[in-house]
One Martini backbone bead per residue (centre of mass of N, CA, C, O) as a GRO file, in nm:
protein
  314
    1UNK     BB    1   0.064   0.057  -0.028
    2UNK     BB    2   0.288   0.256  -0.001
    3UNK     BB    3   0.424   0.212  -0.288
    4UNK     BB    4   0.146   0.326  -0.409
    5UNK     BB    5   0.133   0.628  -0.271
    6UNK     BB    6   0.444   0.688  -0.412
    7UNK     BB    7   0.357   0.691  -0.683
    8UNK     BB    8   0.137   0.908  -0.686
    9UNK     BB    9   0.279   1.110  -0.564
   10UNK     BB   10   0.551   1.132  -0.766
   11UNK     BB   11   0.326   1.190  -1.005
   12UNK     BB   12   0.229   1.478  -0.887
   13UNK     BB   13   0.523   1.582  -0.866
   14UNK     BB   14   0.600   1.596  -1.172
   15UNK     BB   15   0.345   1.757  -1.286
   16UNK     BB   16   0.388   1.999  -1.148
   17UNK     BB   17   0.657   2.051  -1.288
   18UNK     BB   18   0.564   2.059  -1.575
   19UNK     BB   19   0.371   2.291  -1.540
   20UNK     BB   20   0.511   2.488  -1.438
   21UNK     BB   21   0.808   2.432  -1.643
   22UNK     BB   22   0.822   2.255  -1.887
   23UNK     BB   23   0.960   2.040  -1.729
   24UNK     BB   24   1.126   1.768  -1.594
   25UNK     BB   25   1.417   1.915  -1.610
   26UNK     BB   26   1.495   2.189  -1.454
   27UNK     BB   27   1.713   2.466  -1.364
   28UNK     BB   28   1.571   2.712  -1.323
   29UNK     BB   29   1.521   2.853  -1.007
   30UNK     BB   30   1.291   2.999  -0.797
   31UNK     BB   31   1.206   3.121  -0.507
   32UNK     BB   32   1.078   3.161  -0.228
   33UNK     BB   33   1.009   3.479  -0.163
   34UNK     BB   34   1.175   3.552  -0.474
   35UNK     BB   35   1.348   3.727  -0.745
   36UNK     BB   36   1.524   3.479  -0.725
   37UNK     BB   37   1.791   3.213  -0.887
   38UNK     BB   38   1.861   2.906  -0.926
   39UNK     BB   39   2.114   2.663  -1.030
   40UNK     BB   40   2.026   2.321  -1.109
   41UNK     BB   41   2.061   1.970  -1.072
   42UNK     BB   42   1.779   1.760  -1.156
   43UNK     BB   43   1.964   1.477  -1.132
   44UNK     BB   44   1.965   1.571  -0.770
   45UNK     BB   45   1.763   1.468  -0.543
   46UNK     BB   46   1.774   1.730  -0.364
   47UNK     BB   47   1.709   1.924  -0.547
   48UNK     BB   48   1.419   1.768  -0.632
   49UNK     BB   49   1.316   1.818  -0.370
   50UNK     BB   50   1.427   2.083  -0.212
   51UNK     BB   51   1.399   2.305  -0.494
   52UNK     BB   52   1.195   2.209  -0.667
   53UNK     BB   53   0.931   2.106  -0.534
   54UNK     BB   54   0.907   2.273  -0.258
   55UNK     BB   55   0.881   2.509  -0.403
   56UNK     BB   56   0.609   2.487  -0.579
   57UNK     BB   57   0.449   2.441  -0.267
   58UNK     BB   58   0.591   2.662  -0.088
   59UNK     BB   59   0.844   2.564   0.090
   60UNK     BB   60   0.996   2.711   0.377
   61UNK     BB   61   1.311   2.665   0.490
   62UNK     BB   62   1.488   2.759   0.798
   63UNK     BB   63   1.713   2.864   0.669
   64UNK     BB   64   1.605   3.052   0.464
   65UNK     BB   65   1.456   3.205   0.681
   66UNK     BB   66   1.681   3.314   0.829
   67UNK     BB   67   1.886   3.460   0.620
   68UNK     BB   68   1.711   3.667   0.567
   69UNK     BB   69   1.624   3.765   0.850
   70UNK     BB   70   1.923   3.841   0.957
   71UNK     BB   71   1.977   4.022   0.753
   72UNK     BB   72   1.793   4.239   0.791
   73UNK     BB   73   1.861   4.273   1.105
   74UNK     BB   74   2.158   4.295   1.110
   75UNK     BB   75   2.307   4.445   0.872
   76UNK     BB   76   2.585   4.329   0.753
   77UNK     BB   77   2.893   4.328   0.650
   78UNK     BB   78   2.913   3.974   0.697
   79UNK     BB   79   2.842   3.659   0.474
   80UNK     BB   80   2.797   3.297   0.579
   81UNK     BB   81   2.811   2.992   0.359
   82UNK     BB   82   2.842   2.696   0.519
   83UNK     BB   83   2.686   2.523   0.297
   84UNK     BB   84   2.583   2.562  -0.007
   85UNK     BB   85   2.527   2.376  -0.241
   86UNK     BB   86   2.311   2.555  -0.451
   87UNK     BB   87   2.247   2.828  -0.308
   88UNK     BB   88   1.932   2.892  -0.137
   89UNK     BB   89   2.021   3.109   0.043
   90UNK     BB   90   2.277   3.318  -0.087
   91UNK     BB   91   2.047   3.358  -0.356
   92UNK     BB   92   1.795   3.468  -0.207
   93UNK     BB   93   1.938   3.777  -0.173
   94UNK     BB   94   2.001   4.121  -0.156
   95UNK     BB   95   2.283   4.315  -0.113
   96UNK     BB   96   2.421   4.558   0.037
   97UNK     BB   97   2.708   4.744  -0.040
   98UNK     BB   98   2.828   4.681   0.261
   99UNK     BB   99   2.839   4.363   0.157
  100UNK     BB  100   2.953   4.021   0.235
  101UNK     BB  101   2.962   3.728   0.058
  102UNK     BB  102   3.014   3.364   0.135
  103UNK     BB  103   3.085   3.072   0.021
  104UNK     BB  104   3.084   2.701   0.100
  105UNK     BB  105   3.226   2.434  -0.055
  106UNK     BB  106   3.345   2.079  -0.122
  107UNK     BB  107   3.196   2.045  -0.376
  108UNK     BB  108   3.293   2.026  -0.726
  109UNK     BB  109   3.009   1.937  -0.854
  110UNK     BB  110   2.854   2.224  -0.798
  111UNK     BB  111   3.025   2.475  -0.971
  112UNK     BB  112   2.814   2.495  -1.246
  113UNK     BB  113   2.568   2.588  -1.064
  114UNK     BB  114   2.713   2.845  -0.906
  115UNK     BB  115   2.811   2.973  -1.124
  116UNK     BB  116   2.516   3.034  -1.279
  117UNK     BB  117   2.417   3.209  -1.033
  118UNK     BB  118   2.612   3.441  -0.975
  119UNK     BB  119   2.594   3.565  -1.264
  120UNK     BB  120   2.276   3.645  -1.214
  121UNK     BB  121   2.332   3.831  -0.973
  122UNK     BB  122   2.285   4.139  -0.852
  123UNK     BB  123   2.518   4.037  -0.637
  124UNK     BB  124   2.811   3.956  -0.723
  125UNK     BB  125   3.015   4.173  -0.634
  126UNK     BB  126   3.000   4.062  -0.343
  127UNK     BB  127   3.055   3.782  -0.376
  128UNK     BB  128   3.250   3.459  -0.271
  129UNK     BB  129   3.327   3.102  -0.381
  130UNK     BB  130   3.485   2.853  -0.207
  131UNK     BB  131   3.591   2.530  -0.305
  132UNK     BB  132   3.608   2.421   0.044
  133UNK     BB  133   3.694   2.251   0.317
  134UNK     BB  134   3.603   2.364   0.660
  135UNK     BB  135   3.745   2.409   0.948
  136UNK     BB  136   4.051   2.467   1.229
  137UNK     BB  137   4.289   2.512   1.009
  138UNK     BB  138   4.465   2.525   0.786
  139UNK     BB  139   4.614   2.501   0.518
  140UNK     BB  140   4.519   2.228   0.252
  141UNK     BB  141   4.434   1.853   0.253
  142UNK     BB  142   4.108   1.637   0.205
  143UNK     BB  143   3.921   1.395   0.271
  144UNK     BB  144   3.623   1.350   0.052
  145UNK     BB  145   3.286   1.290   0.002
  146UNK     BB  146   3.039   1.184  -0.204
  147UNK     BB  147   2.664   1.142  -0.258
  148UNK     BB  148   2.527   1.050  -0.507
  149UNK     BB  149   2.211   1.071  -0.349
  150UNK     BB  150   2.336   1.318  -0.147
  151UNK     BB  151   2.467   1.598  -0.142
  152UNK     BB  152   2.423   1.694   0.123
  153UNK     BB  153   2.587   1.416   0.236
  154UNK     BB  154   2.829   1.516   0.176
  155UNK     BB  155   3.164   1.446   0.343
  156UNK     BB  156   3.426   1.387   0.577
  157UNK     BB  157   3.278   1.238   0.781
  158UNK     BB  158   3.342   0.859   0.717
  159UNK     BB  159   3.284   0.578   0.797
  160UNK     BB  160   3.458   0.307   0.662
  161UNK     BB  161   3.217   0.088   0.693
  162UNK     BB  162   3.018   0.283   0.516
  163UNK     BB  163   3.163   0.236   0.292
  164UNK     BB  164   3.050   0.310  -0.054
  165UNK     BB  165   3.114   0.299  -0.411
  166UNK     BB  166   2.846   0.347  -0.521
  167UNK     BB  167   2.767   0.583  -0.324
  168UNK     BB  168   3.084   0.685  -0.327
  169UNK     BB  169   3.310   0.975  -0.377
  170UNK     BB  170   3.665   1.012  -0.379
  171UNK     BB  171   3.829   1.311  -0.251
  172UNK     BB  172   4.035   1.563  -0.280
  173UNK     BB  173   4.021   1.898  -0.071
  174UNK     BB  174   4.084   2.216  -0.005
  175UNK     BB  175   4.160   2.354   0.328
  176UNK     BB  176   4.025   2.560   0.579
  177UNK     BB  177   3.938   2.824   0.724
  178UNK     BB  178   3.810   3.158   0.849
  179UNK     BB  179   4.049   3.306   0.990
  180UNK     BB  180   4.212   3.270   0.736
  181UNK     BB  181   4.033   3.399   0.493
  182UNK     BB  182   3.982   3.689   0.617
  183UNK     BB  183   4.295   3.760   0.661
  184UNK     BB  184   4.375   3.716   0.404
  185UNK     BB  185   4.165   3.987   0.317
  186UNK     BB  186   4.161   4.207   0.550
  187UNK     BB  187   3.953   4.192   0.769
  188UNK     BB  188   3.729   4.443   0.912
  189UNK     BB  189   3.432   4.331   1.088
  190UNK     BB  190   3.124   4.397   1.284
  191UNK     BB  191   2.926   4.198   1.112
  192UNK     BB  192   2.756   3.855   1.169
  193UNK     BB  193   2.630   3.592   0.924
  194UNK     BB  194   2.539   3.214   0.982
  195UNK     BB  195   2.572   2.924   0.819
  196UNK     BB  196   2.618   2.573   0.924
  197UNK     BB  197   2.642   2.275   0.689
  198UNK     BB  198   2.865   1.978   0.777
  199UNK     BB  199   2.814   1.668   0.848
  200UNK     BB  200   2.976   1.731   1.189
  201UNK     BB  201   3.198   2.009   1.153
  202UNK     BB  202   3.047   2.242   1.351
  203UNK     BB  203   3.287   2.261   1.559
  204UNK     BB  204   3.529   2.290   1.369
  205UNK     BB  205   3.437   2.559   1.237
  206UNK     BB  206   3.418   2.748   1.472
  207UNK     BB  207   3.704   2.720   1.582
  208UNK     BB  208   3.790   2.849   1.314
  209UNK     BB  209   3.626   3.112   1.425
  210UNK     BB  210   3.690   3.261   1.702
  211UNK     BB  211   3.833   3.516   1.618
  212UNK     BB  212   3.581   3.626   1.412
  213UNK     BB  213   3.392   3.660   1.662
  214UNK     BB  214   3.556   3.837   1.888
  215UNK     BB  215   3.557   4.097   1.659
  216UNK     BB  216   3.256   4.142   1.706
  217UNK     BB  217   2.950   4.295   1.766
  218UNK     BB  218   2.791   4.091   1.602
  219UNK     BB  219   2.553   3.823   1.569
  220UNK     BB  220   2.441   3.568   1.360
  221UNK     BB  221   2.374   3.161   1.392
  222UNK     BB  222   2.332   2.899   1.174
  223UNK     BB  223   2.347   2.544   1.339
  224UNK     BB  224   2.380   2.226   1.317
  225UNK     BB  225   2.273   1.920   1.500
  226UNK     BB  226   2.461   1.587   1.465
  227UNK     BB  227   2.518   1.330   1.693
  228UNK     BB  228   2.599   1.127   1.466
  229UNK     BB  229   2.787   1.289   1.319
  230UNK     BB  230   2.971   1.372   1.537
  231UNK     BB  231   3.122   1.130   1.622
  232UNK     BB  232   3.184   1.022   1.322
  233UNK     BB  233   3.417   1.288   1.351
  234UNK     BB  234   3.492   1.234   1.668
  235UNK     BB  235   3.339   1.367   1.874
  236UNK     BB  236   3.223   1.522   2.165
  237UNK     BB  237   2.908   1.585   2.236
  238UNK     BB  238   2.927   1.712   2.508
  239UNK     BB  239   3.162   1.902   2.474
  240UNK     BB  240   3.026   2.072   2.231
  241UNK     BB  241   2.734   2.109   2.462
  242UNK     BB  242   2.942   2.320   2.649
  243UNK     BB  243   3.085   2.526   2.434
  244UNK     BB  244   2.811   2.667   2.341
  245UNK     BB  245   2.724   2.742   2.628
  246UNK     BB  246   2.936   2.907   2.702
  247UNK     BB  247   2.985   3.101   2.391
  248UNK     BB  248   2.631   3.105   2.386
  249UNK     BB  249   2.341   3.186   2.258
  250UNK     BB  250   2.073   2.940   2.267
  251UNK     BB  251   1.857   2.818   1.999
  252UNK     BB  252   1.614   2.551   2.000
  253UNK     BB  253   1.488   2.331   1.781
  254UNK     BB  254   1.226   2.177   1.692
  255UNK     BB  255   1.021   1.961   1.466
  256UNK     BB  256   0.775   2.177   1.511
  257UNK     BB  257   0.916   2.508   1.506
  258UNK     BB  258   1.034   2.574   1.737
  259UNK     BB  259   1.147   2.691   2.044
  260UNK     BB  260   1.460   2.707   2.301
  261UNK     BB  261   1.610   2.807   2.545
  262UNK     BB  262   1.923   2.605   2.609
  263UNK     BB  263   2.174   2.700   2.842
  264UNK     BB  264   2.026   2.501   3.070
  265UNK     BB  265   2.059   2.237   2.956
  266UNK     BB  266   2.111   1.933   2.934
  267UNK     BB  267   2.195   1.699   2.722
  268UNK     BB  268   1.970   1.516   2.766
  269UNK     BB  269   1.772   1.715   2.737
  270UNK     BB  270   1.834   1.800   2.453
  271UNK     BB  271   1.786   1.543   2.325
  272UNK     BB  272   1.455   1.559   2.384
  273UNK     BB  273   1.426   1.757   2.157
  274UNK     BB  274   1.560   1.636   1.894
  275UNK     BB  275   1.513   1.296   1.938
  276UNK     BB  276   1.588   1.011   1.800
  277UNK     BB  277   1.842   1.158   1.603
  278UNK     BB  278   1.969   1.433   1.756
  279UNK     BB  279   1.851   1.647   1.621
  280UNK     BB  280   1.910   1.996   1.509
  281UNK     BB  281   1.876   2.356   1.517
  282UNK     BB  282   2.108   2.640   1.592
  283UNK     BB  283   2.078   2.958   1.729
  284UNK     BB  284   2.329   3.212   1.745
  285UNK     BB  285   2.493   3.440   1.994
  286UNK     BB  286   2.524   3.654   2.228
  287UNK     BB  287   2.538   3.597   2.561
  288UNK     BB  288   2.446   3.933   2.628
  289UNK     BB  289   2.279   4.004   2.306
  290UNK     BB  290   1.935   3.879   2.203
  291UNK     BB  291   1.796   4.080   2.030
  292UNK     BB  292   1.790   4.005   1.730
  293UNK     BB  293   1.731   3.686   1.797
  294UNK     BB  294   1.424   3.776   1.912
  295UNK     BB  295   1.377   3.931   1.623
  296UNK     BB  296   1.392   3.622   1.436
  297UNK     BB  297   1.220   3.449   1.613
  298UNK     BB  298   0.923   3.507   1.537
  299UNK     BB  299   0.876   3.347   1.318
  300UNK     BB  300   0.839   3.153   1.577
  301UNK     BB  301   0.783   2.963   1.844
  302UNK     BB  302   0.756   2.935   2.161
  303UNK     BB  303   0.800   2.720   2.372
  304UNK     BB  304   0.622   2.577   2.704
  305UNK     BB  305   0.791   2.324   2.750
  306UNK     BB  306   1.008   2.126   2.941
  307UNK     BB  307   1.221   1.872   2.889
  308UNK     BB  308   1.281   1.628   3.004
  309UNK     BB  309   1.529   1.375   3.154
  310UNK     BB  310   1.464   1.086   2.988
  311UNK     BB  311   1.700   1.092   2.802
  312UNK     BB  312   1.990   0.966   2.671
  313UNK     BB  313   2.247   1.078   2.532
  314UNK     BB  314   2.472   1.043   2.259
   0.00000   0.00000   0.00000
């Protein structure tokens, strides 16, 4: 029954998308509530699924929300888009004249449609796109994986025994940090909003902008959390949600789009919150202050209970 259900589902989503574009596999794709338009790979699961059907059904996903209300928000003089994918975040809106843009990723593969994104976008002179992976250290040279399957999980961090050659295409890529790419910029800005969606990476991508954190009068970053990714890279999770209570005011979102103040929570609460396999998006501040964040919360709803500790921590 389910796999009828799945076929009806994904013919009425096919013709969807013909109806639309006149065509089964579009390439430039506009944006739900916005003027601007990716090109993407129309034969990548991610793309086809995140980027051209559920823009079609005007579905507004939780980062391309952040991103706009951020920016909109804190009027940054620097927006960093790390796990920049098809752009569909950092080519979503129009930037002020004195702000400077970054896309990030390590997939040298998704190059083609990244590159004639930036060209068609009216802030092209403001943007720049570096294809490496971001991490902790300097400037190098690691192992990332592709996956084939799903663009979006192609990763650094790759346990051996789940490799499959068929699933995963292995490549080296140069990385580096963000306090590296920018100092050699000669960065000297007071405003930053980041994103940063790097599976499992993002604990090492903070470590290494830590500097560039330092520096700013004010910031908003959303960043990906996820327990099973986070280990996978070596990570040890209580650790990680400890450095961030401590350097951040946190807001995490549940499964149904609300969020909790987050900064008194043990692990377990966490954990709690997260769901069955400890994902969630995180919203970071200064721990001092939370204005411009309760500001962008508007758009979610705030959580009303507090999550027990019945469940215990990845």
């Amino acid at each position: 029954m389910k796999r009828v259900e799945h076929f009806f589902k994904q013919a009425y989503i096919e013709g969807l998308i013909w109806w639309h574009y006149g065509s089964f596999s579009p390439q430039r794709i506009q944006l739900v509530d916005s003027d601007q338009h990716v090109y993407v790979d129309p034969h990548d699961p991610r793309a086809r699924k995140k980027i051209i059907a559920d823009t079609i059904r005007g579905r507004f996903p939780r980062n391309q929300r952040f991103w706009r209300e951020a920016v909109a928000t804190l009027q940054p003089d620097t927006a960093l888009d790390i796990g920049l994918n098809f752009g569909e975040c950092l080519f979503s809106i129009l930037y002020r004249p004195d702000t400077t843009a970054y896309g990030f990723d390590a997939n040298p593969q998704l190059r083609p449609w990244v590159e004639k994104s930036l060209l068609g976008h009216p802030s092209r002179d403001q943007i720049e796109i570096l294809f490496q992976l971001v991490s902790d250290g300097e400037k190098g040279e690691q192992e990332f994986f592709i996956d084939k399957r799903w663009s979006g999980c192609s990763t650094a961090a790759l346990d051996s025994n789940k490799y499959d050659q068929d699933r995963y295409e292995n490549v080296v890529v140069p990385k580096s940090s963000i306090d590296h790419e920018l100092r050699n910029r000669g960065w000297a800005g007071e405003s930053l909003v980041f994103k940063i969606d790097v599976e499992g990476y993002e604990y090492r991508v903070l470590t290494g902008m830590r500097s560039t954190l330092s520096k700013v009068n004010r910031f908003l970053g959303l960043v990906e959390f996820d327990g099973d990714l986070l280990e996978q890279a070596g990570e040890c999770v209580s650790e990680y949600w400890d450095y961030l209570r401590d350097s951040f005011a946190v807001f995490a979102f549940t499964r149904r789009d609300k969020w909790y103040h987050a900064n008194k929570f043990t692990t377990d609460q966490f954990a709690k919150i997260c769901g069955k396999h400890f994902h969630t998006d995180l919203l970071l501040t200064d721990l001092h202050n939370t204005e411009y964040a309760e500001t962008v919360l508007r758009c979610w709803h705030p959580a009303t209970v507090r999550p027990s500790a019945s469940r215990r921590a990845a």
